[in-house]
C-alpha positions in Angstrom: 118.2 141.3 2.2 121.8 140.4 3.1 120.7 140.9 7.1 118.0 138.3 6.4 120.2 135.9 5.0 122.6 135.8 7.7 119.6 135.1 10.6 118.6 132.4 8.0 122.1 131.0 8.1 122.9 131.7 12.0 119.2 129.8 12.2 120.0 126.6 10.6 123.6 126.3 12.1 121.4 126.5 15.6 118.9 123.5 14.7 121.6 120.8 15.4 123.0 119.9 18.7 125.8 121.5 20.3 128.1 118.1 20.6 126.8 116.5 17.9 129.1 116.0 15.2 127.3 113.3 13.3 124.3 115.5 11.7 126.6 115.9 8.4 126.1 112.0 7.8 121.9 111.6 7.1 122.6 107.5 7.4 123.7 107.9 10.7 120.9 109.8 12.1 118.4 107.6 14.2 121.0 105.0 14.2 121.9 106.0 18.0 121.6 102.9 20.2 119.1 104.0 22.9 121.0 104.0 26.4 117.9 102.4 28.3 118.0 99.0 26.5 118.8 96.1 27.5 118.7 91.9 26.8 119.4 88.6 28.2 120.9 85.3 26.1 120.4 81.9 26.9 123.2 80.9 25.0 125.8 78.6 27.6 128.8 80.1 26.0 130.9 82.5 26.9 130.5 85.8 25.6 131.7 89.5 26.4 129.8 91.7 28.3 129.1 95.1 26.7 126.6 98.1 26.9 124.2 96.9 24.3 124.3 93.4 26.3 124.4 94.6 29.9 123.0 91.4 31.0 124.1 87.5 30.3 122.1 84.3 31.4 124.3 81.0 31.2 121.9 77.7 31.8 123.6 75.3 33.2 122.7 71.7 33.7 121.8 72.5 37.6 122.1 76.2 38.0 122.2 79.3 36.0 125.0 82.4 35.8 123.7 85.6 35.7 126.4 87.9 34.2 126.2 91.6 34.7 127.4 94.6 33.6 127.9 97.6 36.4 126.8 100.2 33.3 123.6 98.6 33.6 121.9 101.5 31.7 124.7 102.1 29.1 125.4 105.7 30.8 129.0 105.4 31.9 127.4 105.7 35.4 128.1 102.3 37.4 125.4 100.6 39.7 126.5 99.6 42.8 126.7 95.9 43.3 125.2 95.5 46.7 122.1 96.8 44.9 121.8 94.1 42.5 120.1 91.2 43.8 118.8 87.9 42.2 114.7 86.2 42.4 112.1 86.9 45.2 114.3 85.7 47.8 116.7 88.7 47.2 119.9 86.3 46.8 123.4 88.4 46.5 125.9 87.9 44.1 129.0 86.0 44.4 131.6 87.4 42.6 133.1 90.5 41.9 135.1 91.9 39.1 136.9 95.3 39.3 138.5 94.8 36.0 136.0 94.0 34.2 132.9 96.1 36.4 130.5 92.6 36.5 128.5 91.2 38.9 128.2 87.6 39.2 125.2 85.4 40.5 125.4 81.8 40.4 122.2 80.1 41.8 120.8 76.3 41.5 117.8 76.5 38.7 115.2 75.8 42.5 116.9 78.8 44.3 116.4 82.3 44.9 112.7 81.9 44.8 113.0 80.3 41.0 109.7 79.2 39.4 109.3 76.6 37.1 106.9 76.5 34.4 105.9 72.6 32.6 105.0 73.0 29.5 104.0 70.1 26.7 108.1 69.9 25.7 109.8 72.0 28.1 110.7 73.4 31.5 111.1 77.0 31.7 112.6 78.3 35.1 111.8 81.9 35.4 113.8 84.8 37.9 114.3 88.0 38.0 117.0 90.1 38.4 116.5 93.1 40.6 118.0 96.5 41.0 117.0 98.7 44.2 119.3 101.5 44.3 120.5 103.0 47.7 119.3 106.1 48.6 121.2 109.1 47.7 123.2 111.6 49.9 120.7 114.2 49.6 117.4 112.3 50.2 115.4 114.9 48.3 116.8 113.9 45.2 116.5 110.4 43.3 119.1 109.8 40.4 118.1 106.5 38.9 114.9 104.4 39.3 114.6 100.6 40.0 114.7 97.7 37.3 113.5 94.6 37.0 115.1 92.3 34.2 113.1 89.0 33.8 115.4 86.0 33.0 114.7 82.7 31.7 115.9 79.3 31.2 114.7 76.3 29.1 114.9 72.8 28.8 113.9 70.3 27.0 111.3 67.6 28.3 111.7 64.8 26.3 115.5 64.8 26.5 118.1 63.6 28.8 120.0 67.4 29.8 122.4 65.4 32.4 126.2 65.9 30.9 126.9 62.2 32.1 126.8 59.6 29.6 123.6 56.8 29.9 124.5 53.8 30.9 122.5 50.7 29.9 121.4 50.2 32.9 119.9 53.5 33.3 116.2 54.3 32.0 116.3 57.3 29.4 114.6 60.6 31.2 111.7 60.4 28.7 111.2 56.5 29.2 110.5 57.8 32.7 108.3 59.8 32.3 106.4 57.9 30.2 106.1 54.9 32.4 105.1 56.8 35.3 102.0 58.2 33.4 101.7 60.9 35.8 99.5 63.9 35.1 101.6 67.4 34.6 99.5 70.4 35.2 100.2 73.6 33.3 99.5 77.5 32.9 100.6 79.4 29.9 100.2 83.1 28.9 98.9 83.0 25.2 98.5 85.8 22.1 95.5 87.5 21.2 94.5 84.2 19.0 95.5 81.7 21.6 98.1 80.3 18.9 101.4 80.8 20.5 102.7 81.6 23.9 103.8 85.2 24.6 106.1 87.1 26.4 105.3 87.7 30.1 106.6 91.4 29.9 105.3 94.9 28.4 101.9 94.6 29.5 99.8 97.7 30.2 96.7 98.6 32.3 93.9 98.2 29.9 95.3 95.1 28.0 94.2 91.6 28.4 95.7 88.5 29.5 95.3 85.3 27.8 95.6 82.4 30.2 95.7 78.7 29.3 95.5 76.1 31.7 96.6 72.7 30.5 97.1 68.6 31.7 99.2 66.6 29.9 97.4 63.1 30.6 100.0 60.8 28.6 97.7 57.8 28.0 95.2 58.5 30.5 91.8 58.1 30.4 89.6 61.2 29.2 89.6 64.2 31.8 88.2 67.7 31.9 90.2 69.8 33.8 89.5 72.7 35.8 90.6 76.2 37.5 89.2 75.6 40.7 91.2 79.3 42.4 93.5 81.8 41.3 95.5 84.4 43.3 97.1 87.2 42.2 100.4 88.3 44.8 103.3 89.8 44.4 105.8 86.8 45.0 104.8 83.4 44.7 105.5 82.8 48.3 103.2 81.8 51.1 101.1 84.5 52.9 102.4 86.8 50.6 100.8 90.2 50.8 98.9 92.3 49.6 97.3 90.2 47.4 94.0 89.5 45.1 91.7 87.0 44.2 90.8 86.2 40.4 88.9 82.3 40.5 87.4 81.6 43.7 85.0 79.2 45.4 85.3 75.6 42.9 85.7 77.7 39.5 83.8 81.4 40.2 85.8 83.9 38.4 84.8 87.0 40.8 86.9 89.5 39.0 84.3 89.5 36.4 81.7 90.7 38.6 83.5 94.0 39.2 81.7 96.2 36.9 85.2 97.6 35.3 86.3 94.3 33.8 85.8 92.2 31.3 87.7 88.6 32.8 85.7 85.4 31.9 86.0 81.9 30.9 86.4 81.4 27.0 83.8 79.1 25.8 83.9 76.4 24.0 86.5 74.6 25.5 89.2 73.6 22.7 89.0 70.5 24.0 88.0 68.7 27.5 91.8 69.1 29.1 92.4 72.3 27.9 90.6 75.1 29.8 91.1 79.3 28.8 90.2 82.4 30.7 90.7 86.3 30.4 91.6 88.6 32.7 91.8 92.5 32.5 95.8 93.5 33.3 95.5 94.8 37.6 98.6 96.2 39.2 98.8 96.4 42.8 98.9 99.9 43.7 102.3 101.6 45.1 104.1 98.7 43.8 107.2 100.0 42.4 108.2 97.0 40.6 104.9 96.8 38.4 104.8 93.0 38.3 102.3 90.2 39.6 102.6 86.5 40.2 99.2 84.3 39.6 98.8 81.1 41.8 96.4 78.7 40.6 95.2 75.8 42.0 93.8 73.1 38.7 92.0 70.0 39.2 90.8 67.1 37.0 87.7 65.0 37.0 86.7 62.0 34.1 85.2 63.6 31.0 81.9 61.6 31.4 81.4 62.8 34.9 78.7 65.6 34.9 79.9 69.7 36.4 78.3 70.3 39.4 79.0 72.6 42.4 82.6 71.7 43.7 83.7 71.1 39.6 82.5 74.1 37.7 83.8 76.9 35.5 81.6 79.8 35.7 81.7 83.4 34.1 79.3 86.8 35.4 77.5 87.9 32.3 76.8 91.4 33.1 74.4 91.6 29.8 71.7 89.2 32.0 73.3 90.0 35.5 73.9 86.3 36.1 76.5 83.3 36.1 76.9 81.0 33.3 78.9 77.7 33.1 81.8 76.6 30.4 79.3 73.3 30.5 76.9 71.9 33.0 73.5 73.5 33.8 73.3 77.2 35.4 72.2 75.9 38.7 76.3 74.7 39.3 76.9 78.3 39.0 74.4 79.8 41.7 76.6 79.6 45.0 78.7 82.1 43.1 77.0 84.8 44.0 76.5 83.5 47.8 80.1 82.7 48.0 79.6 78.8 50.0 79.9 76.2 47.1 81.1 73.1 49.5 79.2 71.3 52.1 80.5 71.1 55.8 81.6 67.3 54.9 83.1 67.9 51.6 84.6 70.9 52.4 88.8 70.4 51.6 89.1 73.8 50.4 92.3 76.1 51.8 93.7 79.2 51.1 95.5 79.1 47.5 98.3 80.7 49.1 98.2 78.7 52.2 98.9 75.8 49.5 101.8 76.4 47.9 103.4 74.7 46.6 100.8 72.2 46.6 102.6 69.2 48.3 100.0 69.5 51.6 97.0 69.3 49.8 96.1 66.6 47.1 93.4 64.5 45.4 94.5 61.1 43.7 92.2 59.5 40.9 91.3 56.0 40.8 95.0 55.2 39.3 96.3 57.0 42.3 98.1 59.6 40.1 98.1 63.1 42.1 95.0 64.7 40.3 95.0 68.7 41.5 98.2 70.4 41.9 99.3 74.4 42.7 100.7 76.0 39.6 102.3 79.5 39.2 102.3 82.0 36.3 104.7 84.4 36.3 106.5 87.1 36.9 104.1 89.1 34.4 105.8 92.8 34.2 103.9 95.6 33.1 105.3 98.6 31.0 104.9 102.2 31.8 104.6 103.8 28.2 106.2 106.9 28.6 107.0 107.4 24.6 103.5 109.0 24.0 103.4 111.3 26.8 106.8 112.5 25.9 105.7 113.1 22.2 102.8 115.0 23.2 105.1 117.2 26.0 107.2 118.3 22.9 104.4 119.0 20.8 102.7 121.0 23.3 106.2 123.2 23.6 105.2 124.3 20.4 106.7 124.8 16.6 109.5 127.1 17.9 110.7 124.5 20.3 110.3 121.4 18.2 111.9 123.3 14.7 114.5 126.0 16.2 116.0 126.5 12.7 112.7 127.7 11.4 111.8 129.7 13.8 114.4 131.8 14.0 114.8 131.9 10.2 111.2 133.4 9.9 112.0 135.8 12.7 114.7 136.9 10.9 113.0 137.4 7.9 110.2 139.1 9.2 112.9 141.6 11.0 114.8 141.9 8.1 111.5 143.2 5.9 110.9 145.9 8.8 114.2 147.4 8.3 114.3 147.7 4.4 111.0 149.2 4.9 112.0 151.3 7.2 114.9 152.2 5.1 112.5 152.3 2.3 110.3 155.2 4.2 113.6 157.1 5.2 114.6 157.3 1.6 111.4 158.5 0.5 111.0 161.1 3.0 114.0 162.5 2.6 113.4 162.9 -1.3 110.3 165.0 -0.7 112.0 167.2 1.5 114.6 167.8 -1.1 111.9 169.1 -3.6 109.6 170.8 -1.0 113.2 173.3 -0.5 113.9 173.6 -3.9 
C-alpha cells in the first residue's frame, strides 16, 4: 500500500512541466500569451514597441510608418531586417535601430504597390508587410516560415485630412467632391448577411466570399451598374501571373460552371447600383503566401435601359444546366456558354489585367462623367487551421500521453496490488508448510 502511494505521488509531481513554475497558481494557467500573435494600430501616436505589439502602423497625412519589432514572433529569436520588406513592390526599410531591434518603413500612402479601396465615407489604403527569411546554412533544414501581416489605413471622405488650415479662398474637400458629381466605383468584402464589411484575412478553402460592388452616383440620374470581368492574381499588377478568371465575357460568372463551386450572382439586386456575387475561396497552388488579389472591371448603364448582351449579369444554374440573368431575358445570357458576347464593331473589350489601373480604357455617359473604371479587392489572406489537426495529433497519442499523472498512478497501483499479493501468497505458503512439519 505505502509502495502504491509513492508511484501515485512521484506520478502527479511528473504531470506538470519541467520549467514551469506557475502550475501552483490555477488563475494563471491559460493566461500565457501565445508567442505567434501579433497586431497592427492605426493610432498616429507614438507608442512602444513590444512582443505582444510586434507591429505599429502610423497614418500620416501622405504616407504611413510601419514600425517593427526584430522579435517578430515573440521568441527572443530576431528576424533579420533585410528580410522584411514592405507591399507588392517589395520596398526595403529605411531605418535601422540597434538599440531598440526595429525596423522602419516609411512609404507615400500610393507606394510600394499600395491599393486603395473607395468606400461610401472612406479611403482605405491597404499593404502588406512581408517577411521572406533567408535560407539557412544547412539548406536541409528551415527554422522559421514566411509571414504576411496585412496593414491598413483609413481616411475619412467627407473631411478635409490636410494639416494646413483652409483658407477662404479654398473649396472644402467635400464641396469638391460634390460639385464635381463624378461617379466613384467600389468593391467591398461583406459578412455572411451582407450587413457589414469584414475582414480580408482568416479565410479558408471551403468558405465563401461575399462581394459587393457598389457606385456612388451623388445626384445622378438612376444607373444599374454592372461586373462586367473579374480576375483573380496574385498582385494587382499588370500581366501578373499565374492568374484566374472569375466574371468574364460582359457579366458571365464562369467559375460557377466548374462543377465544384457554388459562385453566382445574388438575386434580387438590393437596389439598381448595388450589385452582389459569391465566390467559393480558390488559392493558387504552391503559393506560399496564401493570398489573392481580385481585379474587377464595373460599368454603369441608365436604370430604364433594358440588359442585353454586352450589359448582363448572368449566373450557371447547375439544377437546369443553364444561364440565368440578375434581370433581363435568358437569351442575354446565351453567348455564355459560347464564350463571344461582342460583335466585331462593338468589340472594346481588353484583358482585365491589361487594364489596370483603368486610366487606358474608359466609357463616359452622356454627362461625360467616366462611367466604367478598374477596381481592386484585396489582399484577401487565407488561414491554414492547424489548431484541429494538432488537437487530433495529441488525441491520437493516446490517454498516457495526453494525462501522464494518471497513467503512471494507475501503473503504480496496479504494480503495487501484484506485490502485496504476491506477498500475500508467500505468507500463506509458508504457513502451510509450518503445519505440514509439525
Amino acid at each position: 500500500l505505502i509502495l502504491s502511494l509513492l508511484c501515485w505521488a512521484v506520478g502527479e509531481v511528473a504531470a506538470y512541466p519541467p520549467w514551469d513554475f506557475s502550475w501552483g497558481e490555477p488563475a494563471s494557467r491559460g493566461a500565457r500569451a501565445d508567442p505567434h500573435t501579433w497586431s497592427w494600430v492605426e493610432d498616429p501616436q507614438s507608442r512602444a514597441i513590444s512582443s505582444q505589439h510586434p507591429v505599429m502602423v502610423q497614418c500620416q497625412e501622405a504616407q504611413l510608418v510601419v514600425i517593427v519589432n526584430r522579435d517578430l514572433f515573440g521568441t527572443g529569436r530576431l528576424v533579420n531586417a533585410a528580410d522584411l520588406t514592405l507591399g507588392p513592390a517589395a520596398c526595403k526599410h529605411s531605418s535601422l535601430n540597434p538599440a531598440h531591434n526595429t525596423v522602419t518603413f516609411t512609404a507615400g500612402l500610393h507606394e510600394c504597390g499600395s491599393i486603395v479601396q473607395i468606400t461610401p465615407d472612406s479611403l482605405i489604403y491597404r499593404t502588406l508587410l512581408n517577411y521572406d527569411p533567408s535560407p539557412a546554412s544547412n539548406p536541409v533544414i528551415i527554422r522559421s516560415n514566411p509571414a504576411v501581416i496585412p496593414i491598413e489605413c483609413h481616411y475619412p471622405r467627407r473631411e478635409n485630412v490636410s494639416s494646413n488650415a483652409i483658407r477662404p479662398t479654398w473649396a472644402p474637400f467635400s464641396s469638391t467632391l460634390s460639385a464635381e458629381e463624378r461617379l466613384v466605383f467600389s468593391l467591398r468584402l461583406m459578412n455572411e448577411d451582407w450587413s457589414a464589411e469584414r475582414p480580408f484575412t482568416g479565410f479558408q478553402l471551403g468558405d465563401v466570399l461575399n462581394i459587393q460592388a457598389e457606385v456612388n452616383t451623388e445626384s445622378h440620374v438612376p444607373l444599374r451598374l454592372f461586373v462586367d470581368s473579374c480576375v483573380a492574381a496574385l498582385s494587382p499588377g499588370t500581366d501578373s501571373s499565374p492568374h484566374y478568371t472569375i466574371i468574364d465575357f460582359n457579366g458571365c460568372l464562369v467559375d460557377g460552371r466548374l462543377d465544384d463551386t457554388s459562385s453566382a450572382f445574388i438575386t434580387p439586386r438590393p437596389q439598381e447600383d448595388v450589385l452582389r456575387f459569391r465566390i467559393d475561396v480558390f488559392r493558387f497552388a504552391g503559393d506560399t503566401r496564401n493570398l489573392i488579389y481580385i481585379t474587377c472591371h464595373l460599368k454603369v448603364t441608365p436604370a430604364d435601359q433594358a440588359p442585353d448582351p454586352l450589359n448582363k449579369a448572368c449566373s450557371f444554374n447547375k439544377a437546369r444546366n443553364t444561364w440565368a440573368p440578375v434581370e433581363g431575358t435568358r437569351d442575354i445570357c446565351s453567348c455564355c456558354e459560347t464564350g463571344n458576347c461582342e460583335s466585331p464593331m462593338l468589340s472594346r473589350r481588353l484583358n482585365p489585367l491589361e487594364r489596370w489601373p483603368g486610366h487606358r480604357f474608359r466609357r463616359h455617359d452622356a454627362d461625360g462623367k467616366e462611367a466604367e473604371a478598374d477596381v481592386v479587392i484585396g489582399p484577401v489572406l487565407l488561414s491554414r487551421d492547424l489548431g484541429a489537426v494538432g488537437e487530433q495529433e495529441e488525441r491520437g497519442q493516446g490517454g498516457v500521453m495526453a494525462v501522464p499523472g494518471v497513467g503512471t498512478g494507475l501503473i503504480c497501483v496496479l504494480a503495487g496490488v501484484g506485490l502485496a499479493g504476491v506477498g500475500l501468497a508467500v505468507g500463506v505458503g509458508r504457513r502451510r508448510c509450518a503445519r505440514a512439519s509439525a
